[in-house]
C-alpha positions, 0 to 999 in steps of 0.5 A: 473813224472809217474812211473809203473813196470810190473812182472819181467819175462815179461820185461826181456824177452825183452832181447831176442826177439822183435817184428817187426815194420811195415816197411816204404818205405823211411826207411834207412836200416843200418848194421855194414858197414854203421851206422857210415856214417849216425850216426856220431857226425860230420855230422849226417843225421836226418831221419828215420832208422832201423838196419837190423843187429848188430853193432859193434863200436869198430872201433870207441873207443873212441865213439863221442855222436851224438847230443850235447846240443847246436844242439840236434840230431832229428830221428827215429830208430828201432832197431828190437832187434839188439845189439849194442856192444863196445860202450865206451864214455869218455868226459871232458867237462862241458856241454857235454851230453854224451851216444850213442846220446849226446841229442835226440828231438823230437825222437823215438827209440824201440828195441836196446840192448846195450850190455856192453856199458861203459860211463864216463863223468867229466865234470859239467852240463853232463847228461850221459845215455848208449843210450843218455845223455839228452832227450826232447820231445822224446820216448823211448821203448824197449830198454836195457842197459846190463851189462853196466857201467855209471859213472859221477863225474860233479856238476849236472851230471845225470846219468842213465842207458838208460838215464841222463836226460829226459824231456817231454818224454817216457820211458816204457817197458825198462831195466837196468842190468848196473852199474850207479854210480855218484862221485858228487853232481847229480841224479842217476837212474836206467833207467833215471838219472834224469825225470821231470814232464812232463815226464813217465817212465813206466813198466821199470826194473833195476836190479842193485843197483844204488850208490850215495855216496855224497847224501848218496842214494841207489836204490835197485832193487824190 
């Protein structure tokens, strides 16, 4: 796994303005009315998308991750810097990836402020982030966790501020101003709980103090 960091004025001002993407004619628009119909656990639609406003999920709390460990979720979202706010997950399960997106293929996702989002999972083997629990093959660029809260108490539970766990993808030019904190035998981390080898997280920023109390580890921002 590959680690960078860039000065701290530079990627905070990621929380306050993005730069548009080139657009695509067969890019679905989605805003507050119509995000969920697209982007639900029960019959998510894969495609391209970009939100042309903030969403609001607190119709949907308890928030059911898209994706799941068995059937990962495949798309490409632009976020152009809007918030996501109200997100609140609480799974039970073992085996249950856990965050906005339960697990990501072969994805891309840029410019997506979660604002406060709150995740929990008990489970075992349930890999938990604010955007997504386990990542492959994906990337992810520019994307903020803002004063959020991720907890797990599972065996093997990873837990990170974007995300749980990642492998053979990106993260670069991202930021976590969230809590993380595991109760159980896993891996903590600011932005991803836990990265293997294949994978970058580069020019990343976390500016809280990342808690394991059964490994005895703390992470402390620099």
């Amino acid at each position: 796994m590959v680690i960078s960091k860039k000065p701290l004025a530079l990627l905070l001002s990621l929380v306050v303005f993005f730069p548009s993407w080139n657009n695509c004619a067969d890019t679905i628009e989605l805003d507050n009315n119509n995000f969920n119909q697209y982007l639900n656990a029960e019959h998510p639609v894969k495609g391209r998308y970009r939100l042309i406003g903030d969403i609001d999920l607190s119709r949907f709390i308890p928030w059911k991750p898209v994706g799941n460990t068995s059937n990962p979720f495949s798309l490409i979202l632009y976020g152009n810097g809007h918030v996501i706010s109200n997100l609140e997950v609480a799974t039970l399960a073992n085996n249950t990836a856990s965050g906005l997106f339960g697990s990501l293929q072969n994805s891309t996702i840029r410019q997506i402020l979660l604002k406060q989002p709150k995740v929990t999972s008990t489970g075992n083997m349930s890999p938990t982030g604010a955007l997504v629990g386990e990542l492959k093959g994906s990337r992810i660029e520019e994307v903020v966790n803002y004063a959020g809260t991720i907890k797990t108490s599972g065996f093997r539970s990873h837990a990170g501020g974007l995300a749980g766990s990642v492998s053979d993808s990106v993260i670069r030019d991202s930021v976590n101003t969230g809590t993380v904190l595991t109760t159980g035998p896993a891996s903590t981390g600011g932005i991803a709980g836990f990265a293997s080898r294949a994978s970058s997280l580069s020019n990343a920023l976390n500016t809280v103090q990342i808690v394991d109390p059964v490994q005895n580890l703390y992470s402390v921002p620099e």
